[in-house]
N, CA and C of each residue as an Amber inpcrd file, in Angstrom:
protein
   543
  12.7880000 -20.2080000 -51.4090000  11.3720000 -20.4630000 -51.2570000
  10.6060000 -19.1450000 -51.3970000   9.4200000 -19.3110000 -51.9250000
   8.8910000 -18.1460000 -52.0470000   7.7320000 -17.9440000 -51.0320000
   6.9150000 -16.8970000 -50.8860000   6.3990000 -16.4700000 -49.7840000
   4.6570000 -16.9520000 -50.5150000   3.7170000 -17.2200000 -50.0850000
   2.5630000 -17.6540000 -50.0180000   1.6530000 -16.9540000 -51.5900000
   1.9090000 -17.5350000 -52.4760000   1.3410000 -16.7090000 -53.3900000
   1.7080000 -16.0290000 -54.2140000   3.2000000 -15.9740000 -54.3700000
   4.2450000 -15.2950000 -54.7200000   5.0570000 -16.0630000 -55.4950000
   4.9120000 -17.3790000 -55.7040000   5.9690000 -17.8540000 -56.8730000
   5.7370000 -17.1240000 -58.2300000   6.4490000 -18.0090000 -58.8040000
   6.4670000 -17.2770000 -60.5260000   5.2420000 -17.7760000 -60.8780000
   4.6590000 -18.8650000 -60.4790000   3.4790000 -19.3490000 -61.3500000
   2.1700000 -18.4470000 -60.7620000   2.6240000 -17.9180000 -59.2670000
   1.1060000 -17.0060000 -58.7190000   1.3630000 -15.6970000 -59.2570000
   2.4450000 -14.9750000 -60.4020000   2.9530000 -13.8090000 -60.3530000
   2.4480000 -13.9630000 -61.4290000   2.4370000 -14.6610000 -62.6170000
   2.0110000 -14.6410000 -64.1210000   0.6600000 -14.7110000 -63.6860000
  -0.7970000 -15.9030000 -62.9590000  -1.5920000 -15.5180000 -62.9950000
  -2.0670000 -14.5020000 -62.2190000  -1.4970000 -13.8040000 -61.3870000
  -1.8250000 -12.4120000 -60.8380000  -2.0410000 -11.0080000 -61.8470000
  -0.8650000 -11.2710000 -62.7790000  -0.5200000 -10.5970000 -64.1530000
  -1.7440000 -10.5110000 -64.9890000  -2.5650000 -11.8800000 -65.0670000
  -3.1150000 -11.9560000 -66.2400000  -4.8410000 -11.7760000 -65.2930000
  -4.3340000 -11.9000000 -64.0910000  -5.9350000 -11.4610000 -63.3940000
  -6.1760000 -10.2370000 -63.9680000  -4.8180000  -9.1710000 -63.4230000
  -4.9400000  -7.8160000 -63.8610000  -5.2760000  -7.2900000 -64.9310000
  -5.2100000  -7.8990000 -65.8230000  -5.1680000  -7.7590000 -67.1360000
  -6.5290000  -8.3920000 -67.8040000  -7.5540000  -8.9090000 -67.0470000
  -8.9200000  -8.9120000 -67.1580000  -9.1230000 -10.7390000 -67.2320000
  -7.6950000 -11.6750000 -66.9060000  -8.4310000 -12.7530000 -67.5550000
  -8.9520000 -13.2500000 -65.9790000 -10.4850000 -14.0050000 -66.2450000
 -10.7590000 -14.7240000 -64.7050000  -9.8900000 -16.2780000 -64.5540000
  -9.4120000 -16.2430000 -63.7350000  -8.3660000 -17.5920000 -63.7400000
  -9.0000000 -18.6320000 -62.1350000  -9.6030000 -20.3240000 -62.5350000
 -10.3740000 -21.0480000 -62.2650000  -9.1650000 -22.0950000 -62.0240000
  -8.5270000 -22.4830000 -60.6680000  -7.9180000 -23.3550000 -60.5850000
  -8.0090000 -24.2910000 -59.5810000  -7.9730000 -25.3840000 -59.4120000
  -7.9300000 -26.2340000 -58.4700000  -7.4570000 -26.3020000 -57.4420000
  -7.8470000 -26.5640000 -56.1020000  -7.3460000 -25.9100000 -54.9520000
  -6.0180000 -27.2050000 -54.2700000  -6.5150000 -28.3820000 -55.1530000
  -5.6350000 -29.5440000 -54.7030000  -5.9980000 -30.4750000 -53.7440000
  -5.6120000 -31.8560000 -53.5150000  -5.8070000 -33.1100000 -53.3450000
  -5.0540000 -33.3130000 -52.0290000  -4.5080000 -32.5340000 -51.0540000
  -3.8500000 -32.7550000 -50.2890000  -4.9150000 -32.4950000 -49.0150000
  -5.7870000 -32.5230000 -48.9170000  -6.3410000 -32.4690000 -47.6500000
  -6.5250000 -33.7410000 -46.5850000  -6.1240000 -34.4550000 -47.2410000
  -6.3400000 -35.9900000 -45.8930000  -5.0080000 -36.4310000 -46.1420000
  -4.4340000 -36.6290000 -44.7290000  -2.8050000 -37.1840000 -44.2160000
  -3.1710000 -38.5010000 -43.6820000  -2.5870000 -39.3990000 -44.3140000
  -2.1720000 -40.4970000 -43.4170000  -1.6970000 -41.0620000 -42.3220000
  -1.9890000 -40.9110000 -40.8980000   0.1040000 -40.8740000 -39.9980000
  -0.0770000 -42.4460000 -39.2120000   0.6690000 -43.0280000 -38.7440000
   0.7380000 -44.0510000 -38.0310000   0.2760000 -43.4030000 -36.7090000
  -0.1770000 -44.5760000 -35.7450000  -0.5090000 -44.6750000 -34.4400000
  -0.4290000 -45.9730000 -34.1330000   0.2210000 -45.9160000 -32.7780000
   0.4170000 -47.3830000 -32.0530000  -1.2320000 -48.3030000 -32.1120000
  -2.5830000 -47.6630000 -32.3550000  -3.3930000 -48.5830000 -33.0730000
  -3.5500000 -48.6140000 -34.2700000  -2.5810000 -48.5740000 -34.8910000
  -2.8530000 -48.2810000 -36.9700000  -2.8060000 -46.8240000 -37.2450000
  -3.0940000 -47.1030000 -38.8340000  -3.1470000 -45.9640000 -39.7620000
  -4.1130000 -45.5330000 -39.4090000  -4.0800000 -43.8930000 -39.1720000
  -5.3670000 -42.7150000 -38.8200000  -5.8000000 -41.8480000 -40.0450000
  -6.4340000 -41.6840000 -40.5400000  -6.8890000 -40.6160000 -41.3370000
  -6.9820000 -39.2840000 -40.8110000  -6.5190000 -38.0640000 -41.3080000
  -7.0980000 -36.8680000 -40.4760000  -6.9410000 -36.0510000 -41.8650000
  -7.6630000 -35.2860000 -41.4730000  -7.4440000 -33.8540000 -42.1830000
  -6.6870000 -32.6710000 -41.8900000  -6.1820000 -32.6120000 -43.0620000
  -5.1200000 -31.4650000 -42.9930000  -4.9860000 -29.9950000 -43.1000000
  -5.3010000 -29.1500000 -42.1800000  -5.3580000 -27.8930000 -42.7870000
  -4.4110000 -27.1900000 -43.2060000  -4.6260000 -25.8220000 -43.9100000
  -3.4210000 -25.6400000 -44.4030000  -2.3860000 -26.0200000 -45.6080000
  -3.4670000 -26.5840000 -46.2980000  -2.8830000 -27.6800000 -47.2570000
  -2.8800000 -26.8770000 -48.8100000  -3.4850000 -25.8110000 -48.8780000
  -3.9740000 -25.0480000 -50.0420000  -2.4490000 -24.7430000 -50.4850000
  -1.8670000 -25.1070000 -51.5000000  -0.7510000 -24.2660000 -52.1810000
  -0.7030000 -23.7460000 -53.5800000   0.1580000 -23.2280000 -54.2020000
  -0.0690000 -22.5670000 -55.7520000  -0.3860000 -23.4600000 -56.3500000
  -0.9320000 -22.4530000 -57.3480000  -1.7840000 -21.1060000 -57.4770000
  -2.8780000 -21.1050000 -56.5130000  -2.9490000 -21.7940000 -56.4060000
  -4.9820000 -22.1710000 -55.5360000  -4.7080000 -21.0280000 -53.7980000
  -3.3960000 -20.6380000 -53.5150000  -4.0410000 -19.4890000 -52.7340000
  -3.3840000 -18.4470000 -52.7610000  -3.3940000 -18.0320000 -54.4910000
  -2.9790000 -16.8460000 -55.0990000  -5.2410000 -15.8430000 -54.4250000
  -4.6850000 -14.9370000 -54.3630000  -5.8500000 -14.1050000 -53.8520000
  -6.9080000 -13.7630000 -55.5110000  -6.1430000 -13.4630000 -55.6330000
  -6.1660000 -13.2630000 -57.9140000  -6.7320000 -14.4540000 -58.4500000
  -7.1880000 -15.3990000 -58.0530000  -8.1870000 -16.6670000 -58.4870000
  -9.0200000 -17.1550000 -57.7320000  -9.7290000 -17.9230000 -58.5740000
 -10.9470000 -18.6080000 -58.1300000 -10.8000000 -19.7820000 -57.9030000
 -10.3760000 -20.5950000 -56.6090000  -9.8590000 -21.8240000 -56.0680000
 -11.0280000 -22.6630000 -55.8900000 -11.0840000 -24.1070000 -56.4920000
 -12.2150000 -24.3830000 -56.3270000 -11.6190000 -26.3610000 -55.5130000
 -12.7440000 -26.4800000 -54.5140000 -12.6760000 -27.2390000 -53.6090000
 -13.1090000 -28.4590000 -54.5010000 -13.2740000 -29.5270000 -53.4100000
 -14.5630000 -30.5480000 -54.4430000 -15.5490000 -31.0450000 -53.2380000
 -16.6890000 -31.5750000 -53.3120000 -18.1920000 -31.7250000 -52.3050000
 -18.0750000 -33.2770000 -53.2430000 -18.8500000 -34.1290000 -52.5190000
 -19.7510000 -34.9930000 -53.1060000 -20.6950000 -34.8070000 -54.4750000
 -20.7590000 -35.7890000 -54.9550000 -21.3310000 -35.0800000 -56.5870000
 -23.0460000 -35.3970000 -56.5520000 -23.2640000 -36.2260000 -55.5240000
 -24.5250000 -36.8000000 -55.5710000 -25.5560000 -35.8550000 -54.3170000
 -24.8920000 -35.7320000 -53.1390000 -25.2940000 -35.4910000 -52.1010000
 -24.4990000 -34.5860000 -51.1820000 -24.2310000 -33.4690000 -51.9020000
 -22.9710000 -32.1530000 -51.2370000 -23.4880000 -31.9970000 -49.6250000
 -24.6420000 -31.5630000 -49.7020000 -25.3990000 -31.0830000 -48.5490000
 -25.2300000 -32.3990000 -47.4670000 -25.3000000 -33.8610000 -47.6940000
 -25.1480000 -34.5810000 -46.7950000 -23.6880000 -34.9360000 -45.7460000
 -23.1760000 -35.1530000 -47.3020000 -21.3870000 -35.8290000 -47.4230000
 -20.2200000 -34.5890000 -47.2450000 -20.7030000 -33.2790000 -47.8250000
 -19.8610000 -32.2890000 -47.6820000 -18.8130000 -32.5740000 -48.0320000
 -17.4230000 -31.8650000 -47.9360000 -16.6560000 -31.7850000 -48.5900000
 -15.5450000 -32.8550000 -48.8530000 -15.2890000 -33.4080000 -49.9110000
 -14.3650000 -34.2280000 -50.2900000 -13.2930000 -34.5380000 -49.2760000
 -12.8920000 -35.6900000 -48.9030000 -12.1640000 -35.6860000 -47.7010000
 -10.2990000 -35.3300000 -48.4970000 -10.1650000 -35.6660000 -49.3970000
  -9.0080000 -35.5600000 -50.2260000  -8.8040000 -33.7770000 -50.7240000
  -9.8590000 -33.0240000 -50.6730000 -10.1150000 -32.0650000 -50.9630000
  -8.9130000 -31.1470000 -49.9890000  -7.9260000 -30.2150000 -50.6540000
  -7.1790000 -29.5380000 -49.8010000  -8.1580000 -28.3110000 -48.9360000
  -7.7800000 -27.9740000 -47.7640000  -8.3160000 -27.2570000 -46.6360000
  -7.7510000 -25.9870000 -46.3440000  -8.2090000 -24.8750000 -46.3370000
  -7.0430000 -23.6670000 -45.6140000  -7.3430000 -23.6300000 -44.1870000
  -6.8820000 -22.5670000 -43.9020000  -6.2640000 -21.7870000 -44.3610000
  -4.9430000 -21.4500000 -44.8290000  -5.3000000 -20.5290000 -45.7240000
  -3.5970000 -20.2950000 -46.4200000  -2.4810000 -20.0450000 -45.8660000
  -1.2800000 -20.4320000 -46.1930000  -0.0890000 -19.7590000 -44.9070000
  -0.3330000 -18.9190000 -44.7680000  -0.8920000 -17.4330000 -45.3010000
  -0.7340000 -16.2950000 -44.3080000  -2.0360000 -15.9600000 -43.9700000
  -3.0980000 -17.0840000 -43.9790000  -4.2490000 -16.9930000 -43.0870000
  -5.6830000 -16.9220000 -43.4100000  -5.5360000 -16.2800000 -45.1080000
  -6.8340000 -16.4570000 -45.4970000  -7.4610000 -17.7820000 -45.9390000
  -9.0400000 -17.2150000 -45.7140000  -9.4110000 -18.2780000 -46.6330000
  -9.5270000 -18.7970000 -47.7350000  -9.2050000 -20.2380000 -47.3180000
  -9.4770000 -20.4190000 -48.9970000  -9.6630000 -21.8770000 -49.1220000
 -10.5080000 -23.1940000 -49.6750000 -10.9460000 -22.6690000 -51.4220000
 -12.0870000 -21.4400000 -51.3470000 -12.0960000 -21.0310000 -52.4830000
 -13.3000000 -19.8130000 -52.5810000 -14.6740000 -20.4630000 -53.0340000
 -14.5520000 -21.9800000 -53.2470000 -16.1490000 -22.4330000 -53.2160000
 -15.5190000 -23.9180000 -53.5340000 -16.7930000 -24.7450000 -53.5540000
 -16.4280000 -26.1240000 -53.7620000 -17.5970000 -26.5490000 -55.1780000
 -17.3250000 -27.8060000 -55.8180000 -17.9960000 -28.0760000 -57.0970000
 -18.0990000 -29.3330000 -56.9180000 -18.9760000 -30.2350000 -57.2890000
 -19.0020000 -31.7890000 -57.4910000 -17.2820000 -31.9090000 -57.9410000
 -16.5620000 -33.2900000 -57.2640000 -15.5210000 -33.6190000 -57.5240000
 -15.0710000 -34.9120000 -57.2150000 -15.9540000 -35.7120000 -56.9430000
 -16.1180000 -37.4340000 -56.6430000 -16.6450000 -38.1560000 -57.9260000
 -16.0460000 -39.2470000 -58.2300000 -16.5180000 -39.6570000 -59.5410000
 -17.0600000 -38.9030000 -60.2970000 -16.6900000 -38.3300000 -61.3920000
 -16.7880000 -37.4240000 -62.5560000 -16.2850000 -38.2590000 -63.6810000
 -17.8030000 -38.2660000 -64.3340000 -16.9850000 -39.1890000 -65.6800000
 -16.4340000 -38.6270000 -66.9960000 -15.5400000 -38.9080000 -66.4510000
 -14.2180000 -38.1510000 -67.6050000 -13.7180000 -39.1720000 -68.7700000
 -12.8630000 -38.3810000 -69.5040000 -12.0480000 -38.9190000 -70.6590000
 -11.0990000 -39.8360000 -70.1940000 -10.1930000 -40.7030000 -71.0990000
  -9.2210000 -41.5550000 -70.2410000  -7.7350000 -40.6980000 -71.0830000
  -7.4070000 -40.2390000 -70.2980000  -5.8230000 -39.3130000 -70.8830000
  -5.0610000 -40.7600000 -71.4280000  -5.2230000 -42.1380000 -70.6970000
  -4.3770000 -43.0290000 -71.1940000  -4.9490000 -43.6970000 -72.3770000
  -6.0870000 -43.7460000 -72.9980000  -7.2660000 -44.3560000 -74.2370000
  -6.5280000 -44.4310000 -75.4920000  -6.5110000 -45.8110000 -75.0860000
  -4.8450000 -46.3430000 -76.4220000  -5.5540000 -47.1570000 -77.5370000
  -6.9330000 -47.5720000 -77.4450000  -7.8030000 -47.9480000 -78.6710000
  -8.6380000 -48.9560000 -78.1840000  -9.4860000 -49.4970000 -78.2680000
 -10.6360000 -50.1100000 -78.4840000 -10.7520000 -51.0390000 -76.9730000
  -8.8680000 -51.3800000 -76.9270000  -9.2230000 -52.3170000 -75.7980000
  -9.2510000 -51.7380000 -74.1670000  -9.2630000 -50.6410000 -74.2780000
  -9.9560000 -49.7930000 -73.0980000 -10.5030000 -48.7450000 -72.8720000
 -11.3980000 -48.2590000 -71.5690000 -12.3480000 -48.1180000 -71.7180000
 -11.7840000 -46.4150000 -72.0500000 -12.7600000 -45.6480000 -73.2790000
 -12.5830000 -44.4220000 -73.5450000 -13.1530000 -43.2560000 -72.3120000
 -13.9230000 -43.8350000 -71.4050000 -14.3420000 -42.9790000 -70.0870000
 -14.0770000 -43.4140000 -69.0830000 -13.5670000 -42.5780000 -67.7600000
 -13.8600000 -43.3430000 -66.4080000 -13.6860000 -42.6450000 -65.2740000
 -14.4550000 -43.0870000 -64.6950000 -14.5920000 -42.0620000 -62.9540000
 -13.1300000 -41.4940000 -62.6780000 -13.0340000 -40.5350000 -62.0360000
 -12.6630000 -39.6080000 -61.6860000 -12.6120000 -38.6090000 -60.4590000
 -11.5870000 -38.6000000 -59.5040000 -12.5540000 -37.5210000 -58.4750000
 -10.5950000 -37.0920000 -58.2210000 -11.3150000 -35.7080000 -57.3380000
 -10.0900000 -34.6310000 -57.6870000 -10.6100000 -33.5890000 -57.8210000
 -10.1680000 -32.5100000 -57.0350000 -10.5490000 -30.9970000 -56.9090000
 -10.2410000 -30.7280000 -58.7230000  -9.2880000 -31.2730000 -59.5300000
  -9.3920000 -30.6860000 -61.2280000 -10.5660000 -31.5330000 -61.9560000
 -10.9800000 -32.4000000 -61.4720000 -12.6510000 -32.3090000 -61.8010000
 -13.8170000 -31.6660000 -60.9930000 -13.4580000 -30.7410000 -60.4400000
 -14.4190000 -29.9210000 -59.9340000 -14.5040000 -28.7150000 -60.5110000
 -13.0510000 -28.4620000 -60.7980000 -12.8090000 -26.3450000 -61.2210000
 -13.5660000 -26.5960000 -62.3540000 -13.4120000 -28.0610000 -63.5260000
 -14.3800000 -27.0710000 -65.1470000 -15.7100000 -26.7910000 -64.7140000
 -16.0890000 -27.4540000 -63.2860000 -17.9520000 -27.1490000 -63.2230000
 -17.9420000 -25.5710000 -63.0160000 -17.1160000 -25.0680000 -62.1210000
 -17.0170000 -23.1220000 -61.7640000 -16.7490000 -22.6500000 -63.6210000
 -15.6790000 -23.2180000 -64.0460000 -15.0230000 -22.6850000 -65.3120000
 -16.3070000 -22.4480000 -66.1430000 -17.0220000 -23.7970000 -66.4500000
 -18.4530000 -23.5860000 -67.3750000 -19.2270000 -22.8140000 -66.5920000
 -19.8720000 -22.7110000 -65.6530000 -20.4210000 -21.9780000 -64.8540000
 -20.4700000 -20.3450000 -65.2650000 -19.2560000 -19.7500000 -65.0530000
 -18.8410000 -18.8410000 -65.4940000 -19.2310000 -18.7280000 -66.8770000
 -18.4910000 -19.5270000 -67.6050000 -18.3120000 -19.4040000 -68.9210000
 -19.5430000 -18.9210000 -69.7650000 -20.6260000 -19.6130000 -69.3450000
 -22.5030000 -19.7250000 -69.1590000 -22.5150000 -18.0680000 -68.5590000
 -22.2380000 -17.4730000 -67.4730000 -22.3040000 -16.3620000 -66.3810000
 -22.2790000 -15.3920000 -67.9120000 -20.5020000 -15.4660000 -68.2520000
 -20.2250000 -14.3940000 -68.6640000 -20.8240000 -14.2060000 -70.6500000
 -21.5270000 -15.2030000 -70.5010000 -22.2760000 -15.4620000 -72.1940000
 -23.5470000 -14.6490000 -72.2100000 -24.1010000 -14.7870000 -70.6380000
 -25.3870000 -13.7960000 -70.8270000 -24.7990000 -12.3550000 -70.1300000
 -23.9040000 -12.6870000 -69.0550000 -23.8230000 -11.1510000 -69.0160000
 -21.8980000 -10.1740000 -69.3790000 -22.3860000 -10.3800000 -70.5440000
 -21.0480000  -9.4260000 -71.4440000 -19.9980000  -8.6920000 -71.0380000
 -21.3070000  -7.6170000 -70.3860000 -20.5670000  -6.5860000 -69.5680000
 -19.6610000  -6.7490000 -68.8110000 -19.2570000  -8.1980000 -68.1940000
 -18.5300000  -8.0020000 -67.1090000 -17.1560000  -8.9670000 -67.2340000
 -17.2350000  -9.3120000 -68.7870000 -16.0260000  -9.6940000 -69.4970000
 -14.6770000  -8.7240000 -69.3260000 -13.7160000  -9.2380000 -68.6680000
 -12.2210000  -8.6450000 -68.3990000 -12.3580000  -8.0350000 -67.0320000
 -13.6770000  -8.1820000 -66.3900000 -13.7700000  -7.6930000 -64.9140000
 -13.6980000  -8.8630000 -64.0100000 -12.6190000  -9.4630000 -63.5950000
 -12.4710000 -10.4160000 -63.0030000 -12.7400000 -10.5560000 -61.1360000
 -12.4980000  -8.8730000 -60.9630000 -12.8000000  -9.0050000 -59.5030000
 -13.9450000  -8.8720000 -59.2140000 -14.8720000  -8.5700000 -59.6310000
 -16.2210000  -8.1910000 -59.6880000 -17.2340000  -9.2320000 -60.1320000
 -16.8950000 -10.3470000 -61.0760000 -17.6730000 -11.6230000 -60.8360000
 -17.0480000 -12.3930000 -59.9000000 -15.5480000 -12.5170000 -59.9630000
 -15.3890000 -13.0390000 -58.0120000 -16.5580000 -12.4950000 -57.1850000
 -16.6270000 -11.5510000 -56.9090000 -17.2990000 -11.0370000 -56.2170000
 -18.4180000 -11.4580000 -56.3980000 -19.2060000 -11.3380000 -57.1780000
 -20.8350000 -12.1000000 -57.2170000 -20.8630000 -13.3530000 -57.3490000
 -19.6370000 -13.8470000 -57.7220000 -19.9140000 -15.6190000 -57.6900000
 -19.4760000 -16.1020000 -55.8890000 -19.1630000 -15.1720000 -55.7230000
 -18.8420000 -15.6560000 -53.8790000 -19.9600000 -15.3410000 -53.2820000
 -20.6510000 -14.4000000 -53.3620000 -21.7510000 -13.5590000 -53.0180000
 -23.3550000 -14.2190000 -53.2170000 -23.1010000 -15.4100000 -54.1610000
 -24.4830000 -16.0650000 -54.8680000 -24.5040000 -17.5740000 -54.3530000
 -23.3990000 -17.9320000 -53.3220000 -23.3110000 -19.5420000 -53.5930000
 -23.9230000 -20.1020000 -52.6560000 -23.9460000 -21.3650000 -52.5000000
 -25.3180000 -21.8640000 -51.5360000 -24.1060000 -22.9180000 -50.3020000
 -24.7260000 -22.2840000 -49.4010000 -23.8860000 -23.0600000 -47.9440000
 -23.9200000 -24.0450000 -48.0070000 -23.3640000 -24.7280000 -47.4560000
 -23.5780000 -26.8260000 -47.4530000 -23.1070000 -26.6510000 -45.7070000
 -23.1010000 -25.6180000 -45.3130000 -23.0890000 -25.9060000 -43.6960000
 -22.0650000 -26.2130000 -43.2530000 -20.4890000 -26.2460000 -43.6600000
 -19.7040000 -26.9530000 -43.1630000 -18.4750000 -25.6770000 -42.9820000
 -17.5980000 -26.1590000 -42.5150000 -16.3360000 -25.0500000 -42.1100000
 -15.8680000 -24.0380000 -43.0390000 -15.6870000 -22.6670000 -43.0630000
 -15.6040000 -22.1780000 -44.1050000 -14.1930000 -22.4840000 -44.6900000
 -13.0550000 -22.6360000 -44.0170000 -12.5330000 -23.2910000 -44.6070000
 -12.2910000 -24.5350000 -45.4910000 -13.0140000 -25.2960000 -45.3440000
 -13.2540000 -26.3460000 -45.9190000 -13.8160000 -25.9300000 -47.1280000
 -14.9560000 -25.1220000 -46.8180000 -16.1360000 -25.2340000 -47.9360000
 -15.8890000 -24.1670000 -48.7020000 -15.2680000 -23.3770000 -48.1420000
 -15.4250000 -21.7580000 -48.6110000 -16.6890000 -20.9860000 -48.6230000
 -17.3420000 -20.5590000 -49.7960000 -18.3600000 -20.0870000 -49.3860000
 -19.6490000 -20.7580000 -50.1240000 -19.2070000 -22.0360000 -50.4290000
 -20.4570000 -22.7590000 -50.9520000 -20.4370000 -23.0810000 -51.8960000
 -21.2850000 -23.7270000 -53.0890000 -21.4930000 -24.2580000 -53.8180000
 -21.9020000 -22.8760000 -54.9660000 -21.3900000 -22.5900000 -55.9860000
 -21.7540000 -22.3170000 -57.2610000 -23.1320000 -21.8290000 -57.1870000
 -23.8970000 -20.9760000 -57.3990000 -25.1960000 -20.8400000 -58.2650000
 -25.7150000 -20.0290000 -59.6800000 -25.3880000 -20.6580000 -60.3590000
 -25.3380000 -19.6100000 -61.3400000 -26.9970000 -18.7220000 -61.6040000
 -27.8360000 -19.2850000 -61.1520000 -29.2260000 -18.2030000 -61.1400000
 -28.9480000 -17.4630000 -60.3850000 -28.7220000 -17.4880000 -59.3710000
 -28.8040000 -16.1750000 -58.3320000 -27.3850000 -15.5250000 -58.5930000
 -26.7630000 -15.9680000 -59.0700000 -25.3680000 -14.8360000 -60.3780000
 -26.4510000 -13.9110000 -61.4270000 -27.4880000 -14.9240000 -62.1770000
 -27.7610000 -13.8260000 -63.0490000 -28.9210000 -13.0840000 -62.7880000
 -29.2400000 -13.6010000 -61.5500000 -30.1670000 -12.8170000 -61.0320000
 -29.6790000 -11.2130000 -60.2410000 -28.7380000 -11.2100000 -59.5220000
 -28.3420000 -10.5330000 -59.0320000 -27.8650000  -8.9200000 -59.6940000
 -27.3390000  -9.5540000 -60.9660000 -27.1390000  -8.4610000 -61.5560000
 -28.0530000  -7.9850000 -62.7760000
């Protein structure tokens, strides 16, 4: 077993952090446990649930919020929670990730449907991914500097009020990204 961040898959994108690429991954779907109780099935939330890559330190882990109403509903209950085994936090922000209308990976021809809802912390990371992508189109300069728009994209995001673990540090803003610098 490997130690928190440290498999082969957190060692290649650690590699390629270093090496200037910004790496946008999903923090994972494991945050609500099921368990029995002598009155029924309980729902709870799970902390601790963040695993690779999503709490490699070297990426940008992204949670999922409600897509309609973040600020009300807060964070996805399916949404994984840290803290990380060895304590930090993490996701590093959260993105719409409840019904997202996506492509159908299974779209076998005519007789079904070519789009359909979707929810899952990996429909949340392309909203950070474009985000960025948008970030680093107007500002150039800071192409292959990966710790340093971490840094202002953590630094710019908007609270939704809820646990920082859960939430991390908020929601995305990309104006006050390009404002800042």
């Amino acid at each position: 077993m490997y130690g928190c961040g440290f498999s082969p898959i957190c060692a290649e994108l650690r590699r390629l952090w270093r090496d200037g690429v910004l790496a946008v991954v999903a923090c994972g779907n494991e945050g609500l446990l099921q368990v029995s109780t002598p009155d029924g099935v309980a729902d709870l939330n799970s902390p601790m649930s963040v695993g690779d890559p999503a709490n490699l330190e070297e990426c940008i882990a992204v949670g999922s919020v409600n897509a309609d109403k973040p600020h009300l509903y807060g964070v996805s209950s399916f949404s994984s929670r840290g803290p990380t085994a060895d304590g930090r936090p993490k996701p590093d922000v959260v993105a719409p990730g409840e019904r997202i209308l996506s492509c159908n990976a299974r779209w076998q021809g005519k007789d079904q449907q070519a789009y359909l809802y979707e929810s899952g912390t990996s429909m949340a990371a392309p909203h950070v991914s474009g985000l960025l992508a948008a970030f680093l189109s107007v500002r150039r300069e800071f192409i292959g500097r990966p710790d340093e728009v971490k840094k202002i994209l953590l630094n710019t995001c908007v609270d939704i009020g809820r646990d920082r673990y859960h939430q991390g540090k908020g929601i995305p803003n990309l104006m006050q990204m390009l404002l800042t610098v």
